[in-house]
N, CA, C and O atoms as CSV, one atom per row, in Angstrom:
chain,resi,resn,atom,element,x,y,z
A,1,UNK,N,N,20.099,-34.580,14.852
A,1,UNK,CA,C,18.973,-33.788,15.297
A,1,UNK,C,C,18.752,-32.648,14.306
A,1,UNK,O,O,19.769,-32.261,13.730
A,2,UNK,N,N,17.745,-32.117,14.043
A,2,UNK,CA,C,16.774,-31.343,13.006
A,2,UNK,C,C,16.871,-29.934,13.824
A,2,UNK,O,O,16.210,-29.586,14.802
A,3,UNK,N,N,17.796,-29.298,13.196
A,3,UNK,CA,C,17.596,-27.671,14.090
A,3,UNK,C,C,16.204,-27.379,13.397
A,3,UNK,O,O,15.813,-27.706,12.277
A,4,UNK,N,N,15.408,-26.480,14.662
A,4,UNK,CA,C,14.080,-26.067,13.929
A,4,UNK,C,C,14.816,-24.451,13.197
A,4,UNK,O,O,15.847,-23.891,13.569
A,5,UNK,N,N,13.751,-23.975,11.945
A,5,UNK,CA,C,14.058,-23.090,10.933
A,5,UNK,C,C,13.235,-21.914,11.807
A,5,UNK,O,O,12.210,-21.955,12.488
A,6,UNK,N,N,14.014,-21.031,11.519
A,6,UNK,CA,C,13.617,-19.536,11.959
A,6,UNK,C,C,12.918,-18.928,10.678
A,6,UNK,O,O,13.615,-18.728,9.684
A,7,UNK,N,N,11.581,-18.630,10.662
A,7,UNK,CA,C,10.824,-17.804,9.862
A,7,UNK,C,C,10.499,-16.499,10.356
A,7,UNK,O,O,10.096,-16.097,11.447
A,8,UNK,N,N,10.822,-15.859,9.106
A,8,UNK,CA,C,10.820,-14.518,9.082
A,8,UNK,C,C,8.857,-14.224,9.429
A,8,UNK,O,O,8.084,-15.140,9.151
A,9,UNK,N,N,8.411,-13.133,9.920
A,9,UNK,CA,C,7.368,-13.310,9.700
A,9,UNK,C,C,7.400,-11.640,9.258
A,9,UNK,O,O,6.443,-11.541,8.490
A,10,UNK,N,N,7.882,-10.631,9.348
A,10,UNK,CA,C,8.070,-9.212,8.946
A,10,UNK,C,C,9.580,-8.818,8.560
A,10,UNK,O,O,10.712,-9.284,8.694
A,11,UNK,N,N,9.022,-7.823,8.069
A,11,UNK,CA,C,10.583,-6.739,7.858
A,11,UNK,C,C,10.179,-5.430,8.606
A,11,UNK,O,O,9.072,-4.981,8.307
A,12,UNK,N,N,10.933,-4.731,9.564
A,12,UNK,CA,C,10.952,-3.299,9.949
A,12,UNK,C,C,11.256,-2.306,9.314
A,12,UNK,O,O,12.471,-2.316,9.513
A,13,UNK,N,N,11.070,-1.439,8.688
A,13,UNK,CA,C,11.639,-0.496,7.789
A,13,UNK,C,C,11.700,0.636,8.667
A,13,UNK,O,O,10.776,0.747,9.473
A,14,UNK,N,N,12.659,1.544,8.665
A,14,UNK,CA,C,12.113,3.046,8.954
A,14,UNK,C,C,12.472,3.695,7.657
A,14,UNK,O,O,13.344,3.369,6.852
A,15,UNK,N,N,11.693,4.594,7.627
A,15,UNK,CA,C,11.689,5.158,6.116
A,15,UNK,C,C,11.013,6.624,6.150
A,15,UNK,O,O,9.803,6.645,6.376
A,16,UNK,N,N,11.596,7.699,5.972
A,16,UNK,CA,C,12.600,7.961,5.800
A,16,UNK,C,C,13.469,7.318,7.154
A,16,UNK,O,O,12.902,6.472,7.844
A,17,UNK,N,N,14.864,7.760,7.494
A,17,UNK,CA,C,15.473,7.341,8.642
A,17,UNK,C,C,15.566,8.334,9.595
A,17,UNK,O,O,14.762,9.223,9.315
A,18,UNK,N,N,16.070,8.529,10.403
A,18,UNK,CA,C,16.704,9.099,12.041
A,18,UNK,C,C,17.830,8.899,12.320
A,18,UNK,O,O,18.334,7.803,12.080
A,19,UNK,N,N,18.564,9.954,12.932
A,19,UNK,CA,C,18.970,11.153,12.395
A,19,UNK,C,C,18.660,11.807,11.012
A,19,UNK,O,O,17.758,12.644,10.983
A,20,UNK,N,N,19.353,11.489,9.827
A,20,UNK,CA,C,19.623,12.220,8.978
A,20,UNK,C,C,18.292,12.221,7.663
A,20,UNK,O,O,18.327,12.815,6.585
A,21,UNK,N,N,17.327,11.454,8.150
A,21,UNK,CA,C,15.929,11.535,6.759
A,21,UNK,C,C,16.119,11.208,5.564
A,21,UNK,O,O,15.473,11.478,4.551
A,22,UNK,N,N,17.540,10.285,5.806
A,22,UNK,CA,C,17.673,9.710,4.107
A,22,UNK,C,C,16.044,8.602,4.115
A,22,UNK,O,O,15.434,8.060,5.036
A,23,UNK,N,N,15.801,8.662,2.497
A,23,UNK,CA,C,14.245,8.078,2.223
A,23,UNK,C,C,14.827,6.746,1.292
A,23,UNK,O,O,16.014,6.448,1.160
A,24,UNK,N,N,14.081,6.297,0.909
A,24,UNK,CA,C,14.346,4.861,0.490
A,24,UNK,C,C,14.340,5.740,-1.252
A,24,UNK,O,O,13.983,6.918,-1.208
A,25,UNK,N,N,14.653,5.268,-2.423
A,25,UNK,CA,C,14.268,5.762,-3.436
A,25,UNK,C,C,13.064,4.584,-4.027
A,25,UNK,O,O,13.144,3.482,-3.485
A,26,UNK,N,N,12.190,4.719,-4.881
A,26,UNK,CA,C,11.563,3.997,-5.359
A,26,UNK,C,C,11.273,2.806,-5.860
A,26,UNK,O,O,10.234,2.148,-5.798
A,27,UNK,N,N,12.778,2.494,-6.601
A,27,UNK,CA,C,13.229,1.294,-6.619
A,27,UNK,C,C,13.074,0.527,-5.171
A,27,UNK,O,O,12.163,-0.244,-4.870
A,28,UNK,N,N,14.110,0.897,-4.404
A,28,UNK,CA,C,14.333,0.345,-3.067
A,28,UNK,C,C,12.905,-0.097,-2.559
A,28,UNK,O,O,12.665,-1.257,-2.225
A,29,UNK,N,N,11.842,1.073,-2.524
A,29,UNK,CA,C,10.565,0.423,-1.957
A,29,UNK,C,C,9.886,-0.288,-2.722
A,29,UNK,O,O,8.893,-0.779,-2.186
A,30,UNK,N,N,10.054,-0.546,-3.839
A,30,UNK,CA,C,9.597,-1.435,-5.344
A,30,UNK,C,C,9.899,-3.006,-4.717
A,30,UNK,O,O,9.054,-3.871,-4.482
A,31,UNK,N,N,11.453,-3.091,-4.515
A,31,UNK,CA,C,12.232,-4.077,-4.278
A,31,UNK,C,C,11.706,-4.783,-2.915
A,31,UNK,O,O,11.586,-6.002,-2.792
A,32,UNK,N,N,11.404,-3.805,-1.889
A,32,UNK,CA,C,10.764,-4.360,-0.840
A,32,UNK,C,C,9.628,-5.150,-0.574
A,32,UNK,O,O,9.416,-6.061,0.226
A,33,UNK,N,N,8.781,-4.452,-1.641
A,33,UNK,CA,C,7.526,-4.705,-1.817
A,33,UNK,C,C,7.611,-6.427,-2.605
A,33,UNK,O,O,7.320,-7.584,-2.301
A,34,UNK,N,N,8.128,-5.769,-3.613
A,34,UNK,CA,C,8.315,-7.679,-4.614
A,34,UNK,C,C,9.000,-8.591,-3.095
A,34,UNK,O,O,8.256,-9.452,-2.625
A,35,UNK,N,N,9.555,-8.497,-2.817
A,35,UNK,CA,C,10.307,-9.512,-1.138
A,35,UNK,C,C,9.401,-9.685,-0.718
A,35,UNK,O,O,8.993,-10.846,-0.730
A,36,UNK,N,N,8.773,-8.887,-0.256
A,36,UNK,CA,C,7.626,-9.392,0.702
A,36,UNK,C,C,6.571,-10.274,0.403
A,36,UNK,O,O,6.298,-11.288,1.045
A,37,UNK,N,N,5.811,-9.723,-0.897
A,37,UNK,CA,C,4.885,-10.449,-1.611
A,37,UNK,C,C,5.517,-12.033,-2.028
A,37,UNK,O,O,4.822,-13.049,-2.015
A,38,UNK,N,N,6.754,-12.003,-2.339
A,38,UNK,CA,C,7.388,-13.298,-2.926
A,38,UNK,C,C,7.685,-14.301,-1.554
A,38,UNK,O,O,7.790,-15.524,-1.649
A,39,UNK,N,N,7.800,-13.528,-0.241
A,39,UNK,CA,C,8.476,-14.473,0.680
A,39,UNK,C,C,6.921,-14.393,1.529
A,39,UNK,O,O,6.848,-15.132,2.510
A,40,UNK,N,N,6.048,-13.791,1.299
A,40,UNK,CA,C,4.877,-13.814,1.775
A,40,UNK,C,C,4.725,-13.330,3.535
A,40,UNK,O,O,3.815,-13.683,4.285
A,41,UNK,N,N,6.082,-12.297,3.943
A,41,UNK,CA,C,6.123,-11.399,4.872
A,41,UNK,C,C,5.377,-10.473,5.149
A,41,UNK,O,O,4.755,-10.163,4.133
A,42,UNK,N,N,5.082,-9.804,6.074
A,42,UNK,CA,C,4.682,-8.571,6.507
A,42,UNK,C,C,5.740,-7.284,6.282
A,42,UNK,O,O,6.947,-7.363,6.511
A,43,UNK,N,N,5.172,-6.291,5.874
A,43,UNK,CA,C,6.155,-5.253,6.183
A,43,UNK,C,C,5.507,-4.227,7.232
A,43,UNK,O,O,4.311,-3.941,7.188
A,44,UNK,N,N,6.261,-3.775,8.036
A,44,UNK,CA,C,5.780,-2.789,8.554
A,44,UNK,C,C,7.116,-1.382,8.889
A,44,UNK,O,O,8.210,-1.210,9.427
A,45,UNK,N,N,6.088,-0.688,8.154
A,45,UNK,CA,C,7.125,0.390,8.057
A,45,UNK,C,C,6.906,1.771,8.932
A,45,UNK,O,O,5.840,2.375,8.809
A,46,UNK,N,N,7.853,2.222,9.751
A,46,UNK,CA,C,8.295,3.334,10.156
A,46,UNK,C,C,7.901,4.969,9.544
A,46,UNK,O,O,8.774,5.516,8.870
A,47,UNK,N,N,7.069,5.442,9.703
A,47,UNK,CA,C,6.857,6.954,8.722
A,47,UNK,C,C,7.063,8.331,9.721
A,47,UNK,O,O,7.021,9.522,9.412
A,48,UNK,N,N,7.270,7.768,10.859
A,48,UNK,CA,C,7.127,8.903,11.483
A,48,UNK,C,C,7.721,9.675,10.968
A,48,UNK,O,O,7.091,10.733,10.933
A,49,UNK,N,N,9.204,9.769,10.249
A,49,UNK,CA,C,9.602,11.551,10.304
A,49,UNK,C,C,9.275,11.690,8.708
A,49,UNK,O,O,10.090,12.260,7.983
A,50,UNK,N,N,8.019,11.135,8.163
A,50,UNK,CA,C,7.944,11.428,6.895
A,50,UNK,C,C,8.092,12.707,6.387
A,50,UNK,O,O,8.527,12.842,5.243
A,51,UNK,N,N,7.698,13.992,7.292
A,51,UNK,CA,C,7.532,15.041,7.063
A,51,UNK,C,C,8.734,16.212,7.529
A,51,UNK,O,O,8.799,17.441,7.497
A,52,UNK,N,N,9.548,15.199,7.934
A,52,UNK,CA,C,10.922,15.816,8.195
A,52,UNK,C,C,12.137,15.752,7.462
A,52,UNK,O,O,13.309,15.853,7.827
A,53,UNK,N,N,11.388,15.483,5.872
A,53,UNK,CA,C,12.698,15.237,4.981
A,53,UNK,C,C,13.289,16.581,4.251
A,53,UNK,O,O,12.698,17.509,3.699
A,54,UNK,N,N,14.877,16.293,4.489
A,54,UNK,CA,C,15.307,18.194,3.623
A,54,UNK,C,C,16.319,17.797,2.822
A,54,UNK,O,O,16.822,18.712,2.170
A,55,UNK,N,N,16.755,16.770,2.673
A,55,UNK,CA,C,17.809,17.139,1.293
A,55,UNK,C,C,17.965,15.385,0.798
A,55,UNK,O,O,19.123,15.071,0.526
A,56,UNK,N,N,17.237,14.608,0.707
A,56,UNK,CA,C,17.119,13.516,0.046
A,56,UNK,C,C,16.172,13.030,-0.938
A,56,UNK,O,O,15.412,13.988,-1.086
A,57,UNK,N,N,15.802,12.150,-1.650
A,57,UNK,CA,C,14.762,12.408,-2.877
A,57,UNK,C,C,13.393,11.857,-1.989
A,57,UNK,O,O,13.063,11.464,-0.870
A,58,UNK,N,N,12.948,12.090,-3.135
A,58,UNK,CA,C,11.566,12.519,-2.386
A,58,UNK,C,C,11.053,11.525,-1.854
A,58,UNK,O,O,11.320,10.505,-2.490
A,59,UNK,N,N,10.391,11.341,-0.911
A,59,UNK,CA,C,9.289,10.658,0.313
A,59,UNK,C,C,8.629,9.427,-0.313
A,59,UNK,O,O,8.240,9.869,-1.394
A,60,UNK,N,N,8.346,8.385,-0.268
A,60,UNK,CA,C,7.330,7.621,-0.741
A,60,UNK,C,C,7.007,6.737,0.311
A,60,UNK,O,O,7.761,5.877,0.768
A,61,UNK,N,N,5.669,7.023,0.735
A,61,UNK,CA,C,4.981,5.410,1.513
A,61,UNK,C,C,5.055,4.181,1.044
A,61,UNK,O,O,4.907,4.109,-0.176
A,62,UNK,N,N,5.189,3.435,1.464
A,62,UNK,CA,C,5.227,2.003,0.548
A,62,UNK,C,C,3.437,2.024,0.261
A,62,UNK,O,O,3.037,1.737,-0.867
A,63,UNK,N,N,2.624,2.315,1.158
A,63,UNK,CA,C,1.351,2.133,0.984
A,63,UNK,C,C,1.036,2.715,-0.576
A,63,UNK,O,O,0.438,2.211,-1.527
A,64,UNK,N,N,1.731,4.038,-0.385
A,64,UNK,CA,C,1.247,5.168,-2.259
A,64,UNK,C,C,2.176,3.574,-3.435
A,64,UNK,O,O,1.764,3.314,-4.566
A,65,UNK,N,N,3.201,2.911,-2.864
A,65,UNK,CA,C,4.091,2.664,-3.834
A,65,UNK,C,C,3.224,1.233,-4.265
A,65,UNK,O,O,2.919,0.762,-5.360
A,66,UNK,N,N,2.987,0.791,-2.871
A,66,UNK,CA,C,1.431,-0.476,-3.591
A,66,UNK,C,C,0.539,-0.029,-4.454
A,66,UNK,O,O,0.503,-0.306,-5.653
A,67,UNK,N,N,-0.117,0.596,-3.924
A,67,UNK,CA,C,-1.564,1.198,-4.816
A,67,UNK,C,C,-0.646,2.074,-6.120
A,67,UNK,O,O,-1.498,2.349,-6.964
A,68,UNK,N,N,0.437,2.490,-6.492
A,68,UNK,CA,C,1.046,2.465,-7.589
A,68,UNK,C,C,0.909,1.556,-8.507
A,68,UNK,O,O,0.704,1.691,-9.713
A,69,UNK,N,N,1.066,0.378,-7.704
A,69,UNK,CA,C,1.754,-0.815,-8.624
A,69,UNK,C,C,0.107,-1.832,-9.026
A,69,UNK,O,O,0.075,-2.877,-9.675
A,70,UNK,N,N,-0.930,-1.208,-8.489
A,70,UNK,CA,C,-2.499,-1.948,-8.545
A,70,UNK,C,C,-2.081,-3.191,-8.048
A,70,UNK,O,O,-2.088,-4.049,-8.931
A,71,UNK,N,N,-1.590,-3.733,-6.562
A,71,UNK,CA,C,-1.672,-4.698,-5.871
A,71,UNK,C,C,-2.444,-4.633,-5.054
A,71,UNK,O,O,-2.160,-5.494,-4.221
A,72,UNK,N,N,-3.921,-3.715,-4.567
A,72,UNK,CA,C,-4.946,-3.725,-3.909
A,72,UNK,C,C,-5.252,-5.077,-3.856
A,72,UNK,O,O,-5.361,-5.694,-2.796
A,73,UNK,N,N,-5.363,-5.457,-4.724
A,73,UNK,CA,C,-6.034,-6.874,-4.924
A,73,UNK,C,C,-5.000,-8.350,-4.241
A,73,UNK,O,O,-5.265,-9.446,-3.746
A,74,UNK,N,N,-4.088,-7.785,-4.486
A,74,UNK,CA,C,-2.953,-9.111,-3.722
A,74,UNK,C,C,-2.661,-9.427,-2.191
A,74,UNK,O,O,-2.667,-8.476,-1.409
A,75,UNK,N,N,-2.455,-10.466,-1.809
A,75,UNK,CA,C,-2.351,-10.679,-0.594
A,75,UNK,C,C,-1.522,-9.862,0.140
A,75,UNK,O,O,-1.743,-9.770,1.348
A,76,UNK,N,N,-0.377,-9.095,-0.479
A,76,UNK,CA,C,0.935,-7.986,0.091
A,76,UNK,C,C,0.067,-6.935,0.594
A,76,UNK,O,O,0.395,-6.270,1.576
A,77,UNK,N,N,-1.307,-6.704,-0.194
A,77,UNK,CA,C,-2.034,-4.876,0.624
A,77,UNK,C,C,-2.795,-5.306,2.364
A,77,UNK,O,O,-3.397,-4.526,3.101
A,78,UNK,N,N,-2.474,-6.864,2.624
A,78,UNK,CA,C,-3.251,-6.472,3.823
A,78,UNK,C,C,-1.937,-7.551,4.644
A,78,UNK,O,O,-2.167,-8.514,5.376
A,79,UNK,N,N,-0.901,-7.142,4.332
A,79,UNK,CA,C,0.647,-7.363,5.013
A,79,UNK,C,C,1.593,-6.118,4.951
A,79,UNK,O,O,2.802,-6.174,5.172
A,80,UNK,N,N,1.068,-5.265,4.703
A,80,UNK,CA,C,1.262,-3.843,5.006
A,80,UNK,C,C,0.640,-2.591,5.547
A,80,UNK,O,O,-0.398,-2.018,5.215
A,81,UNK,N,N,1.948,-2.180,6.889
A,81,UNK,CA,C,1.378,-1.849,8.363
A,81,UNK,C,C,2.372,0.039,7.847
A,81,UNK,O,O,3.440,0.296,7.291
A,82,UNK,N,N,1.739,0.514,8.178
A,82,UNK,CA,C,2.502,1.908,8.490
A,82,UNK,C,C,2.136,2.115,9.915
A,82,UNK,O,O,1.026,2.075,10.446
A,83,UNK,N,N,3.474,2.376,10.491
A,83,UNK,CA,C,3.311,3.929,11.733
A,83,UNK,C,C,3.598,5.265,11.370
A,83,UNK,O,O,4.285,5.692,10.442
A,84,UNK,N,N,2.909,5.905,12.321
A,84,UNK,CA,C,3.251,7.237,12.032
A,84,UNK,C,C,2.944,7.766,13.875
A,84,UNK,O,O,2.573,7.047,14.803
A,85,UNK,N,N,3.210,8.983,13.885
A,85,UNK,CA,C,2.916,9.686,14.670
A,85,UNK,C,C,3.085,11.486,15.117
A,85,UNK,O,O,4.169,12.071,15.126
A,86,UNK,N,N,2.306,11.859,15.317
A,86,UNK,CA,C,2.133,13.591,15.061
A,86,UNK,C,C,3.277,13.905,16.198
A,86,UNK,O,O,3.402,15.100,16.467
A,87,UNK,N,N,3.917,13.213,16.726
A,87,UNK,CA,C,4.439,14.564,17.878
A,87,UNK,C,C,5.445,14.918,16.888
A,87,UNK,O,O,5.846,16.073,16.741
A,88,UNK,N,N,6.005,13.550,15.955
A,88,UNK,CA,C,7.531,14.189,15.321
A,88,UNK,C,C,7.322,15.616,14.461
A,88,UNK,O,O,8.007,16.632,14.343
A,89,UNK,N,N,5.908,15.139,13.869
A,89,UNK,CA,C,5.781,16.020,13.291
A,89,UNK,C,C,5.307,17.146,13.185
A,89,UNK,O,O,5.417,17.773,12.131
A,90,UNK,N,N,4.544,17.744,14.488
A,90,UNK,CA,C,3.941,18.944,14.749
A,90,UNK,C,C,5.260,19.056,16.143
A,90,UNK,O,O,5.923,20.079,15.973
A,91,UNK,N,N,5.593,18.476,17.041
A,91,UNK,CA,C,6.301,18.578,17.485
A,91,UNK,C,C,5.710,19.034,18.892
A,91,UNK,O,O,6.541,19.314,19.755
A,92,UNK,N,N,4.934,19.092,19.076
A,92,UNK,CA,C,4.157,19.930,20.874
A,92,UNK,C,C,4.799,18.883,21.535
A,92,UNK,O,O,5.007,17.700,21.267
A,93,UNK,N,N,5.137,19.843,22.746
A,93,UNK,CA,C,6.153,19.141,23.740
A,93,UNK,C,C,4.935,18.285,24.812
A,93,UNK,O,O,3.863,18.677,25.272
A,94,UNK,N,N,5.751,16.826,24.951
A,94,UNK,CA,C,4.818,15.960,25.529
A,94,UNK,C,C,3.650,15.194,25.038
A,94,UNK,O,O,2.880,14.505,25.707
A,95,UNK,N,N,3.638,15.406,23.848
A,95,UNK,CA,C,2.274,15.248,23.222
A,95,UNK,C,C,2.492,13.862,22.407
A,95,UNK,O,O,3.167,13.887,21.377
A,96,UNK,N,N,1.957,12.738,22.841
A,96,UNK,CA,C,2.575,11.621,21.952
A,96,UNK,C,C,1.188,10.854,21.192
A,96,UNK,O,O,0.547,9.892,21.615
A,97,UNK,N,N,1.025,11.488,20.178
A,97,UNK,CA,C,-0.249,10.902,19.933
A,97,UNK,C,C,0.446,10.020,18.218
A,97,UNK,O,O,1.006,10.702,17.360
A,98,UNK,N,N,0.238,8.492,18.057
A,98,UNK,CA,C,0.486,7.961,16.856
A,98,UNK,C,C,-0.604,6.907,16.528
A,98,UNK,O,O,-1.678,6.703,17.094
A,99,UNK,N,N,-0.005,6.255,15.398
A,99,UNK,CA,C,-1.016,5.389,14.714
A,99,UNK,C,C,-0.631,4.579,14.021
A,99,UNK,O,O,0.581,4.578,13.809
A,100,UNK,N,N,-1.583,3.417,13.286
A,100,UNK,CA,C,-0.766,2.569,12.352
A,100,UNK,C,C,-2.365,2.500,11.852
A,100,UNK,O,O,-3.471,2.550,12.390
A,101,UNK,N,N,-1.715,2.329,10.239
A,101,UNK,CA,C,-2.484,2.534,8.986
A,101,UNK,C,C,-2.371,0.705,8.578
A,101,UNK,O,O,-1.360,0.007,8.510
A,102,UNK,N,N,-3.315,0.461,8.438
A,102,UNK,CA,C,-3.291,-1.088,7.566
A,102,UNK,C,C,-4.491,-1.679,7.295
A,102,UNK,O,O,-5.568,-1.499,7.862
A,103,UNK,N,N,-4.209,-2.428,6.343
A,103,UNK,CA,C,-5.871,-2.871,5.807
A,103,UNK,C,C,-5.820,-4.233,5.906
A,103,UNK,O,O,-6.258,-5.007,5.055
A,104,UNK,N,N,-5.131,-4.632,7.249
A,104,UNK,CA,C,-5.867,-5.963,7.891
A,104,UNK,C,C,-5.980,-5.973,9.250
A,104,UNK,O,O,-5.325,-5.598,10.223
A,105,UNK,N,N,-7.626,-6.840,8.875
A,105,UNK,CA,C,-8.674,-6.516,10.214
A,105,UNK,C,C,-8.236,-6.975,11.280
A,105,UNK,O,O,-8.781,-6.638,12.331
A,106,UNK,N,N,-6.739,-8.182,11.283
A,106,UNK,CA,C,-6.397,-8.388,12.905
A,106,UNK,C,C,-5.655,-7.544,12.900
A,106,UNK,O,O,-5.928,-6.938,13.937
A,107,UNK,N,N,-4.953,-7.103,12.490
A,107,UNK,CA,C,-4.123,-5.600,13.057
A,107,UNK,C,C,-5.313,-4.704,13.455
A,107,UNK,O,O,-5.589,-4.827,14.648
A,108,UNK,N,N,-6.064,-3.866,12.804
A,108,UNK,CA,C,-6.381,-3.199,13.569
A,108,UNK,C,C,-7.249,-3.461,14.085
A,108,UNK,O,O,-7.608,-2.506,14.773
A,109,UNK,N,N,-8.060,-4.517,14.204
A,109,UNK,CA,C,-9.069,-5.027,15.806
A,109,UNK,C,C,-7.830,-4.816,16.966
A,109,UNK,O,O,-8.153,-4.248,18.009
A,110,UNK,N,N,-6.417,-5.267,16.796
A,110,UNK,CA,C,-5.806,-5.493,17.938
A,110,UNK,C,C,-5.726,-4.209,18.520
A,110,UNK,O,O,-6.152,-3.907,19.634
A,111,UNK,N,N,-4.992,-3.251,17.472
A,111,UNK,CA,C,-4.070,-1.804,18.050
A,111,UNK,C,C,-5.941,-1.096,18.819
A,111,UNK,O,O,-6.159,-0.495,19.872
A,112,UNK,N,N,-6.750,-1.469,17.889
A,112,UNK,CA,C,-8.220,-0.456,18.469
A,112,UNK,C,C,-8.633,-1.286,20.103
A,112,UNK,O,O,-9.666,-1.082,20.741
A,113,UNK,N,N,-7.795,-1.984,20.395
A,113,UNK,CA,C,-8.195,-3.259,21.569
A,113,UNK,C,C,-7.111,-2.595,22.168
A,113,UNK,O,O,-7.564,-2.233,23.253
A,114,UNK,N,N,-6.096,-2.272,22.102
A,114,UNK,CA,C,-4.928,-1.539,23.438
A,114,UNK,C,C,-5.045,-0.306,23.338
A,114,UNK,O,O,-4.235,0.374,23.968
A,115,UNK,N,N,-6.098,0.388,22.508
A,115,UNK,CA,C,-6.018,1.789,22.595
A,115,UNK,C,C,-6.911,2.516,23.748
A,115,UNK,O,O,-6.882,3.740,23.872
């Protein structure tokens, strides 16, 4: 019998992380980016505490690290999803307002359809 194959269809990133705001370095999101495009995945990455980083190198969206690399044009810019969300980062108590950034139209027909 033929086990059926498990396909990946995304990667989760959080980036920077939680607790401590270590950030991916450039390479690392370079490296992610070539994976994805090569295995023809989604990424969707984690940003919320983008703005909560204090002693690791510096911040990069994968979104800035695409449009770095002029892959607008490749199938990887509309398989890449950011979240984010303001409470982490303004912090008002109770206040949960977030979002996801992506430049494909079934993602956001969907998220603008449960909002």
């Amino acid at each position: 019998m033929k086990m059926p194959r498990n396909k990946v269809k995304a990667v989760l990133v959080t980036n920077p992380s939680n607790p401590l705001g270590r950030t991916l370095i450039q390479e690392e999101v370079n490296s992610l980016i070539s994976f994805a495009n090569d295995k023809e995945i989604h990424i969707i990455n984690d940003e919320v505490f983008s703005r909560t980083v204090f002693y690791s190198p510096c911040f990069t969206s994968v979104m800035d690290a695409v449009s770095n690399r002029n892959l607008q044009d490749c199938s990887v810019w509309s398989r890449i999803h950011v979240v984010y969300s303001l409470s982490k980062h303004l912090g008002p108590s109770g206040f949960r307002v977030g979002m996801i950034c992506s430049n494909n139209e079934a993602i956001v027909s969907a998220a603008t359809k449960k909002s």
